[in-house]
Backbone as CSV, one residue per row, in Angstrom:
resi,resn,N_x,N_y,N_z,CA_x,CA_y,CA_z,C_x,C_y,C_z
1,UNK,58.290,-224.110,66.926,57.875,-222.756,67.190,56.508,-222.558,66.547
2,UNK,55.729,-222.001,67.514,54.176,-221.621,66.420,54.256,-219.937,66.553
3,UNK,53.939,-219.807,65.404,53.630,-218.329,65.127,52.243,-217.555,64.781
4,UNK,52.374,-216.872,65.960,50.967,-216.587,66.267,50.804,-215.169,65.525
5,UNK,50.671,-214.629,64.751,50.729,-213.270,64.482,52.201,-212.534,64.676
6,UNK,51.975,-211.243,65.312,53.317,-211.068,65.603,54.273,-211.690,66.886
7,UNK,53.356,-212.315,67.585,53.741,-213.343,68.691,54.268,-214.263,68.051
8,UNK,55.824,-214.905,68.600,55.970,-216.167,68.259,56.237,-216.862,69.492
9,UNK,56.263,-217.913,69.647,55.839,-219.254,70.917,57.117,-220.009,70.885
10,UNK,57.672,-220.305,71.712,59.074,-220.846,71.650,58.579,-221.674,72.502
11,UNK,58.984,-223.138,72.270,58.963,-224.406,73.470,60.135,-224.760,73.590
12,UNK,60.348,-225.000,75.139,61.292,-225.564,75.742,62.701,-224.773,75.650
13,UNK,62.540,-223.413,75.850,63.169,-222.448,75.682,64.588,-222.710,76.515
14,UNK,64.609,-223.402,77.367,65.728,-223.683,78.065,67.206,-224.122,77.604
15,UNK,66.697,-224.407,75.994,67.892,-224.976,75.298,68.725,-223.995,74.640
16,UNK,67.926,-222.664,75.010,68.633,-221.784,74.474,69.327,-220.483,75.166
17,UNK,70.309,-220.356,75.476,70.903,-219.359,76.438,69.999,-218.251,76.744
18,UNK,69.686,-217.280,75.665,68.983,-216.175,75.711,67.659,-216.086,75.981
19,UNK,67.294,-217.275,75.713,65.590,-217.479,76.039,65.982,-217.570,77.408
20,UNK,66.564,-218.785,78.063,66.624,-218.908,79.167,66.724,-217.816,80.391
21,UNK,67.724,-216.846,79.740,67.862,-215.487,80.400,66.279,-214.711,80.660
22,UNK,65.634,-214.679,79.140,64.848,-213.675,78.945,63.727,-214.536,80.108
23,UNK,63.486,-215.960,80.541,62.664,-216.742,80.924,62.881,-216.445,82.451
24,UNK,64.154,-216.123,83.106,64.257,-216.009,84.569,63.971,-214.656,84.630
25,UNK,64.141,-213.524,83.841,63.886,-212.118,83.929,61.764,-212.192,84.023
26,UNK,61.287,-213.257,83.598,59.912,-213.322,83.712,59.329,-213.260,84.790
27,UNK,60.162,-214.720,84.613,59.659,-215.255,86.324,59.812,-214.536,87.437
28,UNK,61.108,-213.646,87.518,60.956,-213.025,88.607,60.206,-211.729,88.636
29,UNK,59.880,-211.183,87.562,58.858,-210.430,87.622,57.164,-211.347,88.254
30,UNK,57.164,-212.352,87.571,56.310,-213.081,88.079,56.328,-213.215,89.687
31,UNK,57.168,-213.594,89.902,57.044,-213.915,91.404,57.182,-212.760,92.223
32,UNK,58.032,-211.599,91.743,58.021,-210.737,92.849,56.691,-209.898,92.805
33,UNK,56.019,-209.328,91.734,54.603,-209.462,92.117,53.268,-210.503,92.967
34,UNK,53.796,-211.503,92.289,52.902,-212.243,93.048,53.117,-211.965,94.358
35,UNK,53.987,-211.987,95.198,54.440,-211.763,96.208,54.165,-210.530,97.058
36,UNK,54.054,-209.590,96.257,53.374,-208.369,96.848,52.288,-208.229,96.551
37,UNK,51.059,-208.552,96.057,50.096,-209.063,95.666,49.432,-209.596,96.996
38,UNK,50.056,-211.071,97.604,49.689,-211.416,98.821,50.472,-210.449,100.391
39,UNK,50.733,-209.810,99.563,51.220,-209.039,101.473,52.204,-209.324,101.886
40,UNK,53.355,-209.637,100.979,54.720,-210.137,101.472,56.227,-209.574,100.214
41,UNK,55.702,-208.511,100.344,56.832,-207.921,99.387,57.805,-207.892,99.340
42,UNK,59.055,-208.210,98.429,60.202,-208.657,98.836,60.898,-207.439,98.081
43,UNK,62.220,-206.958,97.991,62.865,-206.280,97.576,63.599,-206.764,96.183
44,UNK,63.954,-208.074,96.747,64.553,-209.028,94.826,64.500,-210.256,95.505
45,UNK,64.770,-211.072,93.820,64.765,-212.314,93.872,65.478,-212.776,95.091
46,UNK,66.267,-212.704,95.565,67.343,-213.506,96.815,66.037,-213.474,97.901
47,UNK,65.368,-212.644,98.241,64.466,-212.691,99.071,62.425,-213.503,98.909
48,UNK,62.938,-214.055,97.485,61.952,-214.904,97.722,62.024,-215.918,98.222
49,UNK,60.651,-216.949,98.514,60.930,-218.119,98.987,61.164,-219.045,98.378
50,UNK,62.658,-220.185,99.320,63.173,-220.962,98.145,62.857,-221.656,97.085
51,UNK,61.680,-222.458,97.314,60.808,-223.116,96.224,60.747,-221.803,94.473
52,UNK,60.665,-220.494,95.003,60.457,-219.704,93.632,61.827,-219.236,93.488
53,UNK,62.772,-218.979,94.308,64.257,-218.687,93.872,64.692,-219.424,93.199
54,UNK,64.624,-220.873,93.624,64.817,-221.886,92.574,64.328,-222.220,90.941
55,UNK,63.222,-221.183,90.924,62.773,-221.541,89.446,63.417,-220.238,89.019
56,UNK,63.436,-218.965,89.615,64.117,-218.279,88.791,65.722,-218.426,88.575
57,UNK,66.585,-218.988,89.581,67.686,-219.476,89.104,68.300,-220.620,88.750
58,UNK,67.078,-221.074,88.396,67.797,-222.581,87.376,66.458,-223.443,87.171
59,UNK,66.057,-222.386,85.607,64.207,-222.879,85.458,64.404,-224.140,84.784
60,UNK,65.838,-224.129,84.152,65.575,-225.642,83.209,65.659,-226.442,84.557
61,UNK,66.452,-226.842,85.482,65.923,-227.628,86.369,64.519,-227.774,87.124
62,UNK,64.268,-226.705,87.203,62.513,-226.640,88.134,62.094,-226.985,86.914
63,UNK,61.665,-226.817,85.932,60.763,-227.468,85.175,61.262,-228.694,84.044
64,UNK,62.336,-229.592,84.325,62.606,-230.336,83.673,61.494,-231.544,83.844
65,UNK,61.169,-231.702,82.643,60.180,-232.535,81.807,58.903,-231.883,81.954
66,UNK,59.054,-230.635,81.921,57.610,-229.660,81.868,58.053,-228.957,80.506
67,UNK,56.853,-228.782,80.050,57.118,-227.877,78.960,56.785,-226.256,78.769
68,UNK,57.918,-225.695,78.310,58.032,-223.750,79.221,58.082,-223.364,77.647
69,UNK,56.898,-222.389,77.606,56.314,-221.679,76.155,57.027,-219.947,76.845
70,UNK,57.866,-219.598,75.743,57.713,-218.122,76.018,57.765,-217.369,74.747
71,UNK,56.951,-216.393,75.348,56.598,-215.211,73.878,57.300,-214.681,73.435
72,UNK,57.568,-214.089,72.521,58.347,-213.147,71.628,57.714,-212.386,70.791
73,UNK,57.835,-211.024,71.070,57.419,-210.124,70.077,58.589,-208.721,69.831
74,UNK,58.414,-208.841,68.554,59.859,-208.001,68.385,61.218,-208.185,68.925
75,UNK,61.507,-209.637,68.892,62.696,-210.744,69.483,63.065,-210.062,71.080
76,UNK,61.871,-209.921,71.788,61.819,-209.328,73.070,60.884,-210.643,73.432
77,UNK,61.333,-211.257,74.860,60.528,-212.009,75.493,59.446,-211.139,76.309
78,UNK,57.937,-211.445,76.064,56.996,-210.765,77.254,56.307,-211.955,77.685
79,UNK,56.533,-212.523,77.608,55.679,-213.625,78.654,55.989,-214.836,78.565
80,UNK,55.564,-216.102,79.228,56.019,-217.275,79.463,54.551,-217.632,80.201
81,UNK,54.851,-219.299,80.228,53.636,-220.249,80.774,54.104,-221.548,80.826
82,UNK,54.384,-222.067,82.024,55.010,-223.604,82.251,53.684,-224.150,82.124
83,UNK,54.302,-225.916,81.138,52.858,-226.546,81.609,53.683,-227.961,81.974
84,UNK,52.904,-228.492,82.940,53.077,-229.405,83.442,53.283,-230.673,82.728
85,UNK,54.034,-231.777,82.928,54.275,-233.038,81.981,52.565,-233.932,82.560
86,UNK,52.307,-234.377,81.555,51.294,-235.309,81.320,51.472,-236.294,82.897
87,UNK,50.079,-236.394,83.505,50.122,-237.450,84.654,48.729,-237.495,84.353
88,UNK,48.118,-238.744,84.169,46.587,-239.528,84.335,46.021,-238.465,83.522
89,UNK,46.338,-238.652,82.652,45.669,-237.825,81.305,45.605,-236.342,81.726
90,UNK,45.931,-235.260,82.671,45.930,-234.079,82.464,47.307,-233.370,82.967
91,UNK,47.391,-232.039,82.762,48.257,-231.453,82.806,48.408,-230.239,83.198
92,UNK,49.309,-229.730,84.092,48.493,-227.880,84.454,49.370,-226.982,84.155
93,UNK,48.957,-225.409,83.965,49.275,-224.581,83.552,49.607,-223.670,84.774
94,UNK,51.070,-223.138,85.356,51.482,-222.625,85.922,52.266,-221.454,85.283
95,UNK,52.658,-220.225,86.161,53.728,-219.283,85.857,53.123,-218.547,84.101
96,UNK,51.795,-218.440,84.226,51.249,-217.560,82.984,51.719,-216.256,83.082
97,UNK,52.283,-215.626,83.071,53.131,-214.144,82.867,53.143,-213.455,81.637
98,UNK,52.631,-212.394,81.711,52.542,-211.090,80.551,53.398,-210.068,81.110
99,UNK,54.472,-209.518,80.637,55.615,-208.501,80.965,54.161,-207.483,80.759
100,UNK,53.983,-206.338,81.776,52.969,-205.322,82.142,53.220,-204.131,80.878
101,UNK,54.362,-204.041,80.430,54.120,-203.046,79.159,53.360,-204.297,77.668
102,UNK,53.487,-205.452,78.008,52.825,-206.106,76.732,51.463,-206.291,76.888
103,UNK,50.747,-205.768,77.705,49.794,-206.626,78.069,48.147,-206.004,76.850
104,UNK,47.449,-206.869,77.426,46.330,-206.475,76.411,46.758,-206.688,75.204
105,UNK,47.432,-207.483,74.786,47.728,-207.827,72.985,47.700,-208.853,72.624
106,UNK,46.856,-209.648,73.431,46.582,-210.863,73.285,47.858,-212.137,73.605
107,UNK,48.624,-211.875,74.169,49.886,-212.572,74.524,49.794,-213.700,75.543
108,UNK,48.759,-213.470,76.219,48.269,-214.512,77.506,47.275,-215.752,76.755
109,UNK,46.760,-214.865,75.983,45.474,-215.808,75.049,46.413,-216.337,74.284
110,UNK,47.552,-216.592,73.572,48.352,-216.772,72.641,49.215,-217.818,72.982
111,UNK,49.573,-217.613,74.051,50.226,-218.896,75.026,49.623,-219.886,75.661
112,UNK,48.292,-219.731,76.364,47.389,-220.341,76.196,46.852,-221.341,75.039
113,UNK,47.008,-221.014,74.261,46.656,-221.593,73.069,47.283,-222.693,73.023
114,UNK,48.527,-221.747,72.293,49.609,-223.013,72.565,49.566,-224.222,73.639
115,UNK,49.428,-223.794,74.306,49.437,-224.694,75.436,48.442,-225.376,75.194
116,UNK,47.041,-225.678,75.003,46.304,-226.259,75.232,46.432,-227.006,73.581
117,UNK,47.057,-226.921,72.559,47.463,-227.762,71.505,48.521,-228.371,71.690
118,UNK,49.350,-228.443,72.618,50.520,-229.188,73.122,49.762,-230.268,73.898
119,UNK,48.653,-229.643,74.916,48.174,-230.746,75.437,47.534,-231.865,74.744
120,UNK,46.674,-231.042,73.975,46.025,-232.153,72.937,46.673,-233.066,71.647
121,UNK,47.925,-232.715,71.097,48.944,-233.593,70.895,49.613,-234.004,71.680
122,UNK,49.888,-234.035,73.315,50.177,-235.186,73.988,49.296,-236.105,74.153
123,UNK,47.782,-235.966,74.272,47.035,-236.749,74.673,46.320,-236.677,75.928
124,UNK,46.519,-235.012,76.326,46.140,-235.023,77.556,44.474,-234.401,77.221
125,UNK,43.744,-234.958,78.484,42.263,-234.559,77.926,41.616,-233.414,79.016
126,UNK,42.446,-233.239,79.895,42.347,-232.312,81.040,43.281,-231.303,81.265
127,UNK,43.380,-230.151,80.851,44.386,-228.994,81.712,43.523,-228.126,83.128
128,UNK,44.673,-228.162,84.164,44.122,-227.545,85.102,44.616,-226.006,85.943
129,UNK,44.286,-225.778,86.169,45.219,-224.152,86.707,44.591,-223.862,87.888
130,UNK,45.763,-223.056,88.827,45.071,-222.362,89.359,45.734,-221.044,89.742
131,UNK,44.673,-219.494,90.221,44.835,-218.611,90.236,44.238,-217.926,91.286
132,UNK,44.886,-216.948,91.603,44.850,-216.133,93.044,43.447,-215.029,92.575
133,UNK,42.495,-215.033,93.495,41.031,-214.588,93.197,40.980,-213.218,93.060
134,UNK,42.203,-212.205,93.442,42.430,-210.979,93.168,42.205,-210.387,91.523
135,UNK,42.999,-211.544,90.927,43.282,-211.693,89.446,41.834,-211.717,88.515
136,UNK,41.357,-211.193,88.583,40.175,-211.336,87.740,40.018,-210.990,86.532
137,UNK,40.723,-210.279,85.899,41.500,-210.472,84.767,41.700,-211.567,84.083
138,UNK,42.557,-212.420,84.172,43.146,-213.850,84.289,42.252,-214.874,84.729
139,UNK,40.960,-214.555,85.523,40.081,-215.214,85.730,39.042,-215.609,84.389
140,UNK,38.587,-214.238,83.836,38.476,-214.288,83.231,38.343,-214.466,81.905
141,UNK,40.044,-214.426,81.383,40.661,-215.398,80.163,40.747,-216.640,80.386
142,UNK,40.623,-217.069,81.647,40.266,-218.450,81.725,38.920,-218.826,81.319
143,UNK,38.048,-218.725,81.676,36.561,-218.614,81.621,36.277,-218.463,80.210
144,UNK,36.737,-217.663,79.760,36.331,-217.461,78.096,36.614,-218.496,77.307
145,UNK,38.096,-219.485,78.226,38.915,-220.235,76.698,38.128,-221.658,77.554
146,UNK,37.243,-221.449,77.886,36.675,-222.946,78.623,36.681,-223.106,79.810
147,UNK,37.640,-222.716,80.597,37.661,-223.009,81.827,36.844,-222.793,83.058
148,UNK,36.763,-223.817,83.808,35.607,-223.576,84.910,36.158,-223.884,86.122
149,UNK,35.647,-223.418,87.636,35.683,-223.368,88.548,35.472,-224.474,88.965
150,UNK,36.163,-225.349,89.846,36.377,-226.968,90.191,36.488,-226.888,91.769
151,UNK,36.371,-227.685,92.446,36.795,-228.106,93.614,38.099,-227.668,93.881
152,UNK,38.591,-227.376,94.839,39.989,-227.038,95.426,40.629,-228.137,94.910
153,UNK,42.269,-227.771,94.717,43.221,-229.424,94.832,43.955,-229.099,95.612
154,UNK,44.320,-227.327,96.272,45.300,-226.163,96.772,44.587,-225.986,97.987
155,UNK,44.910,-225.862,99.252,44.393,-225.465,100.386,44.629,-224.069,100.312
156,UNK,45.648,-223.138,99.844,45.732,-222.488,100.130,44.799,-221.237,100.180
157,UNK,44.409,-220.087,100.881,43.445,-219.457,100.825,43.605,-218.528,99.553
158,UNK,42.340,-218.102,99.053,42.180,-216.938,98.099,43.172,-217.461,96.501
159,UNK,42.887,-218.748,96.832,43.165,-219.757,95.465,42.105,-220.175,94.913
160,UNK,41.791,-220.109,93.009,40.670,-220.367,93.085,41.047,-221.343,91.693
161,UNK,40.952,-222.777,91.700,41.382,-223.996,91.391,40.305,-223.954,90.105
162,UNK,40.944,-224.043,88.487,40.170,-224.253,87.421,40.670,-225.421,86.511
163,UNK,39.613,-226.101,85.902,40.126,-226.983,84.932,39.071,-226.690,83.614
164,UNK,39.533,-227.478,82.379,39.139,-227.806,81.192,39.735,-228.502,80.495
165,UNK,38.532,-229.001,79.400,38.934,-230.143,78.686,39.227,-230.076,77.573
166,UNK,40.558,-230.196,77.201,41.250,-230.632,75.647,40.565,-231.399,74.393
């Protein structure tokens, strides 16, 4: 666990019932925004698409051998950030989520962190992300902690593909 201030950082939260709970209550906040975000609003989780139903109902499987950081402040989960297991020296950062009453308290920058000292005690010398161009926000905390604008790896439109180095 790293303790960030009043943030504390839990890895691999999956081993623990309540994290795990507090970790699918994220995600699907995660996803069902995202989701209305692009123009496809769903009513609840059952109505997302399967690939994200699946991480919100059974994240230790979707991310087994990934490593899943989630926040805690005031033994309340507000956010989470999967990072990807090590392949050819880099690693990426998916599912960055700030619960919308935590936000602005540095909780995104905090997990981040973490994350990018996990990478660099694995050995990875590259983290990569990517983020929907609406988000500029999030664009922006990228940009600040290093990150730069790269070539696509995502076809998908109004994706805007970042990396940096550990």
């Amino acid at each position: 666990m790293t303790d960030q201030g009043e943030v504390a950082v839990v890895r691999r939260p999956g081993s623990f019932t309540s994290a795990e709970s507090e970790l699918t209550g994220l995600l699907a906040a995660y996803h069902l925004q995202t989701e209305a975000e692009k123009g496809n609003a769903v009513a609840d989780v059952d109505e997302l698409p399967d690939r994200y139903r699946t991480e919100v109902s059974d994240p230790r499987s979707a991310f087994a051998g990934d490593v899943v950081l989630l926040a805690h402040r005031g033994g309340t989960g507000v956010g989470c950030l999967v990072m990807t297991a090590p392949a050819d020296g880099r690693s990426e950062v998916k599912r960055l989520w700030t619960a919308p009453a935590a936000r602005g308290q540095g909780i995104a920058s905090t997990l981040l962190g973490a994350a990018l000292e996990h990478a660099a005690e694995s050995g990875v010398s590259t983290v990569r992300l990517s983020v929907w161009n609406w988000r500029t926000g999030a664009i922006t905390l990228y940009e600040r902690l290093g990150f730069a604008v790269t070539e696509s790896w995502d076809g998908r439109d109004q994706l805007v593909c970042m990396q940096g180095t550990v």
